[in-house]
MDTraj code that builds the backbone (N, CA, C; nanometers):
import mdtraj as md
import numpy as np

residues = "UNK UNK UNK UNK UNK UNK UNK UNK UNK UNK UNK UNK UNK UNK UNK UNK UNK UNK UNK UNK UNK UNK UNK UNK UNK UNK UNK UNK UNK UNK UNK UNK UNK UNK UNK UNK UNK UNK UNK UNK UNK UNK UNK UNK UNK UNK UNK UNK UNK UNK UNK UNK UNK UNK UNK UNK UNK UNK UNK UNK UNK UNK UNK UNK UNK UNK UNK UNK UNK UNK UNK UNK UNK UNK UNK UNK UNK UNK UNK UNK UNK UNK UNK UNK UNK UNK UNK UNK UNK UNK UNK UNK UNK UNK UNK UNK UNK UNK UNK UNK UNK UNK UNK UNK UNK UNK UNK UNK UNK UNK UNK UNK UNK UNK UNK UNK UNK UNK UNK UNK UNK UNK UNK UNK UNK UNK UNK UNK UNK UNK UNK UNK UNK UNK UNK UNK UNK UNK UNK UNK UNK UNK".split()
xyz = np.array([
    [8.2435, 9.0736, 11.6429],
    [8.2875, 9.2091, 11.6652],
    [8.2842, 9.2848, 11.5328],
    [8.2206, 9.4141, 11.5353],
    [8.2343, 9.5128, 11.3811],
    [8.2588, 9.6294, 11.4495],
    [8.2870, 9.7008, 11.3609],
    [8.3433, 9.8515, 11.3807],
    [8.3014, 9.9314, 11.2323],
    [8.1438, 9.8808, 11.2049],
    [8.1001, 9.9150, 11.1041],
    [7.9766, 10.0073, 11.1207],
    [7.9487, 10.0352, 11.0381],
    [7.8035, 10.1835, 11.0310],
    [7.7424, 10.1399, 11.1659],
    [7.7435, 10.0672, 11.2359],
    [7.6679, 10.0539, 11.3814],
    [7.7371, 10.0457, 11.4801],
    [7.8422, 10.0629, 11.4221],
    [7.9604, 10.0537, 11.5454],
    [8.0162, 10.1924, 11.5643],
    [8.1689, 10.2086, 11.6460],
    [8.2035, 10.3382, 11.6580],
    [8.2303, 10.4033, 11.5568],
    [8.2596, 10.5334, 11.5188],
    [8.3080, 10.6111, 11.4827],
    [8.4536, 10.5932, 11.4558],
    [8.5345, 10.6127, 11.3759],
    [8.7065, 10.6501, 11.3204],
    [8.7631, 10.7165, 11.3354],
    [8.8591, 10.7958, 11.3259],
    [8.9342, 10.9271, 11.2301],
    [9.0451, 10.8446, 11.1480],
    [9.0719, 10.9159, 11.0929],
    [9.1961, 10.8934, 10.9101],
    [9.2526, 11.0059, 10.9773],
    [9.3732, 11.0400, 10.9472],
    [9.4241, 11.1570, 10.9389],
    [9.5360, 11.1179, 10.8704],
    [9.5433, 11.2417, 10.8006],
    [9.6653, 11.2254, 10.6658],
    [9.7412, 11.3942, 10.7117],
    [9.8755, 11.3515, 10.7178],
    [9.9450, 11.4861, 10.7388],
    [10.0299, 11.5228, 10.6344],
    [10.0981, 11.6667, 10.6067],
    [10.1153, 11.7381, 10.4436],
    [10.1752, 11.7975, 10.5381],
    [10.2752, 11.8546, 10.4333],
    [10.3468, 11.9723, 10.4255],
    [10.3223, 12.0847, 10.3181],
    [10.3499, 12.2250, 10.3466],
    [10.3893, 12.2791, 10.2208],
    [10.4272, 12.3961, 10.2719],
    [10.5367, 12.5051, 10.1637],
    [10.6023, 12.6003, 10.2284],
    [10.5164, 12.7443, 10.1286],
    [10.4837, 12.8339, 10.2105],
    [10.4411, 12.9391, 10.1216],
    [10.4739, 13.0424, 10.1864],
    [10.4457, 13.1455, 10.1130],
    [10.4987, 13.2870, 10.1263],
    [10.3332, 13.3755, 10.1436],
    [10.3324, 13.4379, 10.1952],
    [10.1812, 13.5905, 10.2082],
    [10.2195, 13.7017, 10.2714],
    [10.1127, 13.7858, 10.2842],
    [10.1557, 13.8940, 10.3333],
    [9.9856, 13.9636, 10.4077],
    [10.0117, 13.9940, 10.5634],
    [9.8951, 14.0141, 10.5999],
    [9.8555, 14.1926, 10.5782],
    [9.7234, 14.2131, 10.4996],
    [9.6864, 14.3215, 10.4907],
    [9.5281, 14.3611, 10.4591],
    [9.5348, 14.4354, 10.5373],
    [9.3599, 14.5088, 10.4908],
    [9.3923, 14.6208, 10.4117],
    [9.3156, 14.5922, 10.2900],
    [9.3499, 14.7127, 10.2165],
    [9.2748, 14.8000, 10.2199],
    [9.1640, 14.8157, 10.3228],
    [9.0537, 14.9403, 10.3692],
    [9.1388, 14.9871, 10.5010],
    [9.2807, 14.9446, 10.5167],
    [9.3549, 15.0382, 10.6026],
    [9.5074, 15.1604, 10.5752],
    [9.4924, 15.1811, 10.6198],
    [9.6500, 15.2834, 10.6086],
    [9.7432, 15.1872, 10.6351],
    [9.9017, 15.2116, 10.5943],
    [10.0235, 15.1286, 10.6045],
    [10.0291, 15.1689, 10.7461],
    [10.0023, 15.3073, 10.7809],
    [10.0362, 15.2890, 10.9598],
    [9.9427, 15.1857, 11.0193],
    [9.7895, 15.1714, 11.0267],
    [9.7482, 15.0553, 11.0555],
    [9.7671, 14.9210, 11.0079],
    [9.7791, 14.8871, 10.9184],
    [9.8420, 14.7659, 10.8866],
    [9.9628, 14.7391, 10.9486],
    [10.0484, 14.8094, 10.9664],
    [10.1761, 14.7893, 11.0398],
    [10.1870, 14.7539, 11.2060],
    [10.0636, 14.8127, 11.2401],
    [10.0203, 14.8275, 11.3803],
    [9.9697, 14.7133, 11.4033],
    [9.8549, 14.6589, 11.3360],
    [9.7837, 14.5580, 11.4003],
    [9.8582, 14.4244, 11.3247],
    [9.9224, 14.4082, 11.2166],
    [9.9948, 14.2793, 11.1650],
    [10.1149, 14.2791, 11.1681],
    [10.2211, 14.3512, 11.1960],
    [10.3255, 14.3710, 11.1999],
    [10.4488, 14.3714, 11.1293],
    [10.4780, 14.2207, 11.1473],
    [10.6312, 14.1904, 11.0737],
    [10.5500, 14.1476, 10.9480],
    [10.4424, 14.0666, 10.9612],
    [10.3481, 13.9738, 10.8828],
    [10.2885, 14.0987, 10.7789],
    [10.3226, 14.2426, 10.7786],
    [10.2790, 14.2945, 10.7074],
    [10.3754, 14.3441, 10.6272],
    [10.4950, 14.3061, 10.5882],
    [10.6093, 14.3138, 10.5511],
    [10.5983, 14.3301, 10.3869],
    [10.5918, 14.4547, 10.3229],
    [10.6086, 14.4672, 10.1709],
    [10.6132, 14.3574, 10.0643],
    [10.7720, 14.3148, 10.1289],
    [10.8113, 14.2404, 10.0735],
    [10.7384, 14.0962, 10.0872],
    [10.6622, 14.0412, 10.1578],
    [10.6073, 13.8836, 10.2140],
    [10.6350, 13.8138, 10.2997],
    [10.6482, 13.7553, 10.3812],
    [10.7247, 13.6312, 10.4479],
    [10.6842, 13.4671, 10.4063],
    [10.7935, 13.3886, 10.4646],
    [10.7370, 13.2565, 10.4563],
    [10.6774, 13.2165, 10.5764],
    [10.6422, 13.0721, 10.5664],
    [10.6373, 12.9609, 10.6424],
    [10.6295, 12.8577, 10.6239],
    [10.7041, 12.7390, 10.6772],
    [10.6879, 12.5989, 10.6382],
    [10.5454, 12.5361, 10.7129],
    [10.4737, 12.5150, 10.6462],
    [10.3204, 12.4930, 10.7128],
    [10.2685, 12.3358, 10.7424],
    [10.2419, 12.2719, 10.8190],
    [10.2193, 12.1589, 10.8362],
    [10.0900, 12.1426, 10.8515],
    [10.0284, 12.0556, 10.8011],
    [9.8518, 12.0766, 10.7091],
    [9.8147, 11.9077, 10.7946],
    [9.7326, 11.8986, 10.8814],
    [9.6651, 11.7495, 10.9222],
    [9.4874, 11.7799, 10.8625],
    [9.5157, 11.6869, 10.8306],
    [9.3273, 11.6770, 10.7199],
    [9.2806, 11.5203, 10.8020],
    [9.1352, 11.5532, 10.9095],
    [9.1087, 11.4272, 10.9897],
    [8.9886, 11.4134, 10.9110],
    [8.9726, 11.2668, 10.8510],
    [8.8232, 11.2371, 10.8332],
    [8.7766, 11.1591, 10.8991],
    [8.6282, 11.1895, 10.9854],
    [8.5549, 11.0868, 11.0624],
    [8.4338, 11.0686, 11.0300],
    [8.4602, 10.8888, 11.0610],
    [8.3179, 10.8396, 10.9783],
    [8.3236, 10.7232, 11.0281],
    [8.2148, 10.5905, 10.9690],
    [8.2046, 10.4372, 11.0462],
    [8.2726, 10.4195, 10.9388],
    [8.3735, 10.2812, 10.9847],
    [8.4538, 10.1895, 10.8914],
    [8.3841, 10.1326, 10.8014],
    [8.3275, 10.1157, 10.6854],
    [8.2961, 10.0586, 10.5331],
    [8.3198, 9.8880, 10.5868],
    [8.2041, 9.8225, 10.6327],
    [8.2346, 9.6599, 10.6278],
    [8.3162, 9.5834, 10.5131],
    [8.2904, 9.6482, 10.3838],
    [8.3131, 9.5913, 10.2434],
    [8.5057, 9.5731, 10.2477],
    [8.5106, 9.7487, 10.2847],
    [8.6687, 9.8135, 10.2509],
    [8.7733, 9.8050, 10.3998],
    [8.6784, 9.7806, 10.5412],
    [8.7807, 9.8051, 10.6555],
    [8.8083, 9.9634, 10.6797],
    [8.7617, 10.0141, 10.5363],
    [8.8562, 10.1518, 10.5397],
    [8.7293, 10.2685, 10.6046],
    [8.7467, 10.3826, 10.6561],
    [8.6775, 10.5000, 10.6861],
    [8.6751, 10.5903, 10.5491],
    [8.7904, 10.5806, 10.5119],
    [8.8299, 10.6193, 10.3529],
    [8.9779, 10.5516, 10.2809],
    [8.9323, 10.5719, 10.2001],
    [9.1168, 10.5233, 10.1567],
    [9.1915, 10.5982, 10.1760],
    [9.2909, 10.6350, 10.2163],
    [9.3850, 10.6806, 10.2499],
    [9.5089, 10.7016, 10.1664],
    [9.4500, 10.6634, 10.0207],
    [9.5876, 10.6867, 9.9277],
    [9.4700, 10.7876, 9.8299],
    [9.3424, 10.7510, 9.8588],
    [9.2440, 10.8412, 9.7695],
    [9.2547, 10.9962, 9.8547],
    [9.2497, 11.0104, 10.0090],
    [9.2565, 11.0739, 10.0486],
    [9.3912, 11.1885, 10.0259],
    [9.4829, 11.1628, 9.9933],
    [9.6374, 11.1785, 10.0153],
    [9.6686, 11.2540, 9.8262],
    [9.5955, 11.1799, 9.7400],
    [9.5255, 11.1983, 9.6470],
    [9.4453, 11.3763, 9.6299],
    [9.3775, 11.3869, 9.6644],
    [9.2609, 11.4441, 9.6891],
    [9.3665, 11.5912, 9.7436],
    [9.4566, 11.5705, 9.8520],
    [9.5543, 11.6541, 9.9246],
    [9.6211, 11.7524, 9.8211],
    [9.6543, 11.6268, 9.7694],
    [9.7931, 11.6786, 9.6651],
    [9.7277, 11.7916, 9.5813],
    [9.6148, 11.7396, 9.4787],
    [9.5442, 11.7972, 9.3624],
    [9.4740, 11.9384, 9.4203],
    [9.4288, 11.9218, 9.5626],
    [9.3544, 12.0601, 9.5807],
    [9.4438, 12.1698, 9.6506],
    [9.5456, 12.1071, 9.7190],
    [9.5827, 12.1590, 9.8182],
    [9.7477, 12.1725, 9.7466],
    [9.8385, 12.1409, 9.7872],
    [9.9374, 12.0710, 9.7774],
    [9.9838, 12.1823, 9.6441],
    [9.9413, 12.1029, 9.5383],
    [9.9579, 12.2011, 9.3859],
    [9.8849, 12.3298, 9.3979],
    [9.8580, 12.3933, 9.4832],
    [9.7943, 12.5048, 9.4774],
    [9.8492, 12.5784, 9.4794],
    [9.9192, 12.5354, 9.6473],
    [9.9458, 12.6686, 9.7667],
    [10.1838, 12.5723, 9.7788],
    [10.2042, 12.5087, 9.7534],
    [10.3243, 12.5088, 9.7876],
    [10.4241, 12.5606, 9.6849],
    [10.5131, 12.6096, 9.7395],
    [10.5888, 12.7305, 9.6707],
    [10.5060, 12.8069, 9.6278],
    [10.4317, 12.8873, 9.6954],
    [10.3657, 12.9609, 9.6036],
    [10.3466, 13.1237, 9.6990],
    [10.3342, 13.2638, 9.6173],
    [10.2844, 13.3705, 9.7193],
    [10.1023, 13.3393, 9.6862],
    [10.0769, 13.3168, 9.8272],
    [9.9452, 13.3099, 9.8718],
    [9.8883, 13.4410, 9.8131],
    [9.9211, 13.5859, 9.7966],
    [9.8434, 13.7068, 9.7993],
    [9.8612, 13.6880, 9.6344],
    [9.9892, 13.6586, 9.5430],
    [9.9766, 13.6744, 9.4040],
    [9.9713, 13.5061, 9.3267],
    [9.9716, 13.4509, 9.3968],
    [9.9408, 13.3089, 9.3032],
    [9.8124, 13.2152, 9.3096],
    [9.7451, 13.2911, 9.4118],
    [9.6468, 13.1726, 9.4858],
    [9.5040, 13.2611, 9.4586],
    [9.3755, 13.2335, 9.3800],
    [9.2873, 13.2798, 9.3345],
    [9.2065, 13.3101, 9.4650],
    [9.1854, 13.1937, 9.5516],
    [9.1079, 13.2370, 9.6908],
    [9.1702, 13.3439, 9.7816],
    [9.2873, 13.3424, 9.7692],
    [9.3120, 13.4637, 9.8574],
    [9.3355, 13.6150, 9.7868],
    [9.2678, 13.6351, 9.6718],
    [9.2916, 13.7611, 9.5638],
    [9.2123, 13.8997, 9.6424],
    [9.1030, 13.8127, 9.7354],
    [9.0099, 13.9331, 9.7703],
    [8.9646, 13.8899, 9.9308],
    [9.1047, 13.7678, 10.0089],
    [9.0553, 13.7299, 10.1395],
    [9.2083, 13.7211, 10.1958],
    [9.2374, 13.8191, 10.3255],
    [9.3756, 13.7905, 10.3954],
    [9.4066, 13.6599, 10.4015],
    [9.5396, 13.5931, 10.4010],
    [9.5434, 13.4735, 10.3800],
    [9.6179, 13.4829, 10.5269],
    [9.5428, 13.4829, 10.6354],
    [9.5853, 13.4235, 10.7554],
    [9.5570, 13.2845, 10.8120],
    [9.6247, 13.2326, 10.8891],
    [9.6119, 13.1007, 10.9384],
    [9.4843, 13.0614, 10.9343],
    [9.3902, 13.1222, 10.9794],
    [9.2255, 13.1034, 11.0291],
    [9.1655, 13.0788, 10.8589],
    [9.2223, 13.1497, 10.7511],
    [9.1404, 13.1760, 10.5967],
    [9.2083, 13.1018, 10.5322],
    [9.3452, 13.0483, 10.5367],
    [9.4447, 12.9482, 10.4853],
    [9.3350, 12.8059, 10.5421],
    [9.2952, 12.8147, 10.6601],
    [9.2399, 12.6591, 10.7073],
    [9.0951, 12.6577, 10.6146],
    [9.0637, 12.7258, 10.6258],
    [8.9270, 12.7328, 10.5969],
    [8.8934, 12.7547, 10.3966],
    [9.0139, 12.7829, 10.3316],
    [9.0199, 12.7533, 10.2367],
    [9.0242, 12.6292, 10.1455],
    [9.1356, 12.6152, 10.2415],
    [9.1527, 12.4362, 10.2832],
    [8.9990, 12.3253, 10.2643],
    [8.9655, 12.3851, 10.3973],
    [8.8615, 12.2648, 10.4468],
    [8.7272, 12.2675, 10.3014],
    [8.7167, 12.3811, 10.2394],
    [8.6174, 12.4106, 10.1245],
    [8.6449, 12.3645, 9.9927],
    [8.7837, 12.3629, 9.9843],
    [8.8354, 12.3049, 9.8524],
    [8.8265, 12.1358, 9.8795],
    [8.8655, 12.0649, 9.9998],
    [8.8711, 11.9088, 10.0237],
    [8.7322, 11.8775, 10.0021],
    [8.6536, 11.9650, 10.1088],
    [8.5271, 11.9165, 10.0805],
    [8.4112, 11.9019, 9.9972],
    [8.4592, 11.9493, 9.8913],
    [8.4077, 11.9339, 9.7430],
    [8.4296, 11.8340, 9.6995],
    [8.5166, 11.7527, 9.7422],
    [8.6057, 11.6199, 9.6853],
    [8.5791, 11.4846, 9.8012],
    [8.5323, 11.5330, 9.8985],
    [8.5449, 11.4419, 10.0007],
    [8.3741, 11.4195, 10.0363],
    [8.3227, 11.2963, 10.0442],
    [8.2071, 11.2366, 10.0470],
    [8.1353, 11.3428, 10.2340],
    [8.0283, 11.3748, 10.1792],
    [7.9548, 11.3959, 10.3275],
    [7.9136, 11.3356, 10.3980],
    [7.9776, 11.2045, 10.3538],
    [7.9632, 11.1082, 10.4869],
    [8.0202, 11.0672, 10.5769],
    [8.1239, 11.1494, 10.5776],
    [8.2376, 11.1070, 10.6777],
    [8.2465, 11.3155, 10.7394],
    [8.3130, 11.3524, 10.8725],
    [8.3207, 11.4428, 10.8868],
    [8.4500, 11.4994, 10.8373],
    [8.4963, 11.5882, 10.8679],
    [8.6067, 11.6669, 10.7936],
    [8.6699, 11.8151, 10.8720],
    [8.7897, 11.7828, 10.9349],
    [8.8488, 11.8301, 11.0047],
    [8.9957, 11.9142, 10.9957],
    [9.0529, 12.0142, 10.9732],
    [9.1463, 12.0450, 10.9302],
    [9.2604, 12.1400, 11.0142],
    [9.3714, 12.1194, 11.0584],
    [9.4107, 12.1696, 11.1210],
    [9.5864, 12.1838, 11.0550],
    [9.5990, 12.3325, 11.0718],
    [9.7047, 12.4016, 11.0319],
    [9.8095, 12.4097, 11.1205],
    [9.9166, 12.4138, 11.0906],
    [10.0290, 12.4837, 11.1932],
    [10.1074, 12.5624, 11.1000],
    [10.1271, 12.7011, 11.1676],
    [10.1679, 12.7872, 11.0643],
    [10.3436, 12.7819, 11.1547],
    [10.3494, 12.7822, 11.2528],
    [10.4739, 12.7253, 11.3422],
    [10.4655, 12.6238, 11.4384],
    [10.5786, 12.5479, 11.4882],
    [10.5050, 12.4640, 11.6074],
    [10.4639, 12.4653, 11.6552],
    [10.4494, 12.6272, 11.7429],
    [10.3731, 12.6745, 11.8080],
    [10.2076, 12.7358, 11.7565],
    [10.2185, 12.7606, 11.6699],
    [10.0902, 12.8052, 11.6367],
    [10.0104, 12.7519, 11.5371],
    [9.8960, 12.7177, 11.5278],
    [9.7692, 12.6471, 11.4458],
    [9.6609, 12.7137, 11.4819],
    [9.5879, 12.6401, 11.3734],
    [9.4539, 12.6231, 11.3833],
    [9.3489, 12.5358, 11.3551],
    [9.2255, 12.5096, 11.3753],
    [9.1373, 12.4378, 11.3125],
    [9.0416, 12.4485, 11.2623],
    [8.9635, 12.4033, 11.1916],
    [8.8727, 12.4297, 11.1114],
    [8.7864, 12.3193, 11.0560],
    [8.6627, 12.2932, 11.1022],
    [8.5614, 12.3964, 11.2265],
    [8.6038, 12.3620, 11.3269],
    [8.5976, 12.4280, 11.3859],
    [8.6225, 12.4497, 11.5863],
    [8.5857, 12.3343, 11.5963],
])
top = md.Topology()
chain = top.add_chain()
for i, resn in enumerate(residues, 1):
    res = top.add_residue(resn, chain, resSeq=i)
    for name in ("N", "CA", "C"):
        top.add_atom(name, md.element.get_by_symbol(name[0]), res)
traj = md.Trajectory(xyz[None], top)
Protein backbone atom coordinates (compact mmCIF):
# COMPACT_ATOMS: atom_id res chain seq x y z
CA UNK A 1 0.00 0.00 0.00
CA UNK A 2 1.49 3.83 -0.83
CA UNK A 3 -0.11 7.01 -0.73
CA UNK A 4 2.77 8.36 -2.70
CA UNK A 5 3.22 10.53 -6.11
CA UNK A 6 1.01 7.62 -7.67
CA UNK A 7 -1.25 7.40 -5.20
CA UNK A 8 -4.01 9.84 -3.90
CA UNK A 9 -3.81 13.20 -3.35
CA UNK A 10 -3.65 14.95 0.60
CA UNK A 11 -4.55 18.18 2.15
CA UNK A 12 -2.34 19.74 5.29
CA UNK A 13 -4.24 22.34 6.66
CA UNK A 14 -2.77 24.56 9.25
CA UNK A 15 -5.20 27.02 11.03
CA UNK A 16 -4.04 30.83 12.48
CA UNK A 17 -5.42 33.38 14.05
CA UNK A 18 -4.91 37.06 13.98
CA UNK A 19 -6.80 40.23 15.09
CA UNK A 20 -6.71 43.40 12.82
CA UNK A 21 -8.24 46.55 12.40
CA UNK A 22 -9.23 48.32 8.41
CA UNK A 23 -11.41 50.40 7.11
CA UNK A 24 -13.49 49.84 3.83
CA UNK A 25 -13.12 52.67 1.21
CA UNK A 26 -12.91 53.75 -2.39
CA UNK A 27 -11.25 56.73 -2.55
CA UNK A 28 -12.63 57.56 -6.25
CA UNK A 29 -15.91 57.92 -4.10
CA UNK A 30 -17.72 60.57 -2.00
CA UNK A 31 -18.15 59.87 1.96
CA UNK A 32 -21.92 59.75 0.99
CA UNK A 33 -21.06 56.77 -1.26
CA UNK A 34 -18.73 55.12 0.74
CA UNK A 35 -21.11 55.24 3.55
CA UNK A 36 -23.82 53.81 1.35
CA UNK A 37 -22.30 50.94 -0.17
CA UNK A 38 -19.76 49.88 3.02
CA UNK A 39 -21.34 51.11 5.82
CA UNK A 40 -20.40 50.60 9.43
CA UNK A 41 -17.10 49.03 7.71
CA UNK A 42 -16.58 52.51 6.49
CA UNK A 43 -16.21 53.94 9.83
CA UNK A 44 -13.45 56.96 10.09
CA UNK A 45 -12.29 55.74 12.81
CA UNK A 46 -11.59 51.62 11.62
CA UNK A 47 -13.02 48.57 13.00
CA UNK A 48 -11.70 45.25 14.13
CA UNK A 49 -11.92 41.66 13.67
CA UNK A 50 -10.65 38.57 15.15
CA UNK A 51 -9.87 36.67 11.84
CA UNK A 52 -9.39 33.01 11.59
CA UNK A 53 -6.93 32.20 8.58
CA UNK A 54 -7.03 28.06 7.33
CA UNK A 55 -4.02 27.72 4.71
CA UNK A 56 -4.83 23.95 2.85
CA UNK A 57 -1.92 22.46 0.96
CA UNK A 58 -2.62 19.67 -1.57
CA UNK A 59 -0.26 17.44 -2.97
CA UNK A 60 0.99 13.40 -3.05
CA UNK A 61 2.60 12.33 0.26
CA UNK A 62 6.70 12.47 -0.21
CA UNK A 63 7.56 8.43 0.14
CA UNK A 64 10.99 9.64 1.76
CA UNK A 65 9.07 12.19 4.49
CA UNK A 66 5.23 10.54 4.84
CA UNK A 67 4.71 14.23 4.80
CA UNK A 68 2.59 16.35 1.89
CA UNK A 69 4.64 19.13 3.60
CA UNK A 70 5.93 19.64 6.93
CA UNK A 71 3.76 21.09 8.86
CA UNK A 72 6.00 22.90 11.34
CA UNK A 73 7.77 24.36 7.96
CA UNK A 74 4.39 25.21 6.93
CA UNK A 75 3.21 26.95 10.29
CA UNK A 76 6.69 28.54 9.85
CA UNK A 77 6.13 30.06 6.60
CA UNK A 78 2.43 31.39 8.36
CA UNK A 79 3.95 33.16 11.02
CA UNK A 80 6.86 35.10 8.89
CA UNK A 81 4.47 36.13 5.97
CA UNK A 82 1.36 36.36 7.43
CA UNK A 83 1.06 36.38 11.09
CA UNK A 84 3.95 39.28 11.63
CA UNK A 85 2.44 41.27 9.09
CA UNK A 86 -1.16 41.71 9.54
CA UNK A 87 -1.79 40.87 13.51
CA UNK A 88 -2.35 43.80 15.61
CA UNK A 89 -2.02 45.73 12.99
CA UNK A 90 -4.37 48.70 10.88
CA UNK A 91 -4.53 46.91 7.57
CA UNK A 92 -5.12 50.55 5.65
CA UNK A 93 -1.89 52.23 7.71
CA UNK A 94 0.49 49.38 8.56
CA UNK A 95 0.23 46.87 5.83
CA UNK A 96 2.17 47.85 2.42
CA UNK A 97 -0.31 45.60 0.20
CA UNK A 98 -3.21 47.22 1.20
CA UNK A 99 -1.70 51.10 0.71
CA UNK A 100 -3.39 51.22 -2.79
CA UNK A 101 -5.99 47.89 -2.47
CA UNK A 102 -9.37 47.86 -0.08
CA UNK A 103 -8.50 45.42 2.41
CA UNK A 104 -11.73 43.41 2.26
CA UNK A 105 -12.18 39.81 3.07
CA UNK A 106 -11.91 38.76 -0.75
CA UNK A 107 -8.14 41.15 -0.97
CA UNK A 108 -7.14 40.16 2.73
CA UNK A 109 -7.42 36.28 1.20
CA UNK A 110 -5.85 36.87 -1.76
CA UNK A 111 -3.02 38.79 -0.29
CA UNK A 112 -2.59 36.02 1.76
CA UNK A 113 -2.56 33.29 -0.81
CA UNK A 114 0.41 35.56 -2.93
CA UNK A 115 2.60 36.20 -0.09
CA UNK A 116 2.50 32.02 1.03
CA UNK A 117 2.94 31.24 -2.34
CA UNK A 118 6.18 32.66 -2.91
CA UNK A 119 7.33 30.49 -0.07
CA UNK A 120 5.40 27.43 -0.72
CA UNK A 121 6.73 24.83 -3.43
CA UNK A 122 4.36 24.57 -6.75
CA UNK A 123 4.03 21.35 -6.17
CA UNK A 124 1.59 20.98 -3.92
CA UNK A 125 -1.77 23.17 -4.44
CA UNK A 126 -2.61 26.05 -2.20
CA UNK A 127 -5.77 26.99 -0.74
CA UNK A 128 -6.77 29.72 1.61
CA UNK A 129 -9.67 30.45 3.41
CA UNK A 130 -10.60 33.40 5.71
CA UNK A 131 -13.24 33.98 8.25
CA UNK A 132 -13.66 37.46 8.95
CA UNK A 133 -16.73 36.23 11.51
CA UNK A 134 -18.15 32.82 12.04
CA UNK A 135 -20.35 33.56 9.85
CA UNK A 136 -18.55 34.98 7.13
CA UNK A 137 -15.36 33.86 4.89
CA UNK A 138 -13.83 33.37 2.09
CA UNK A 139 -11.61 31.50 -0.26
CA UNK A 140 -9.07 31.85 -2.37
CA UNK A 141 -9.08 30.51 -5.42
CA UNK A 142 -12.62 29.51 -5.65
Amino acid sequence: MTNSKSGNKTSVIRVEHFNAAHRLENPNWDDQKNREVFGKCNNPNYHGHNYDLEVKVTGFVDPQTGFVMDIKELSDIINSQVLDRFDHRNLNLDVVEFEHLNPTAENIAYVIYCLLRERISEAVELKIKLYETPRNFVEYPA
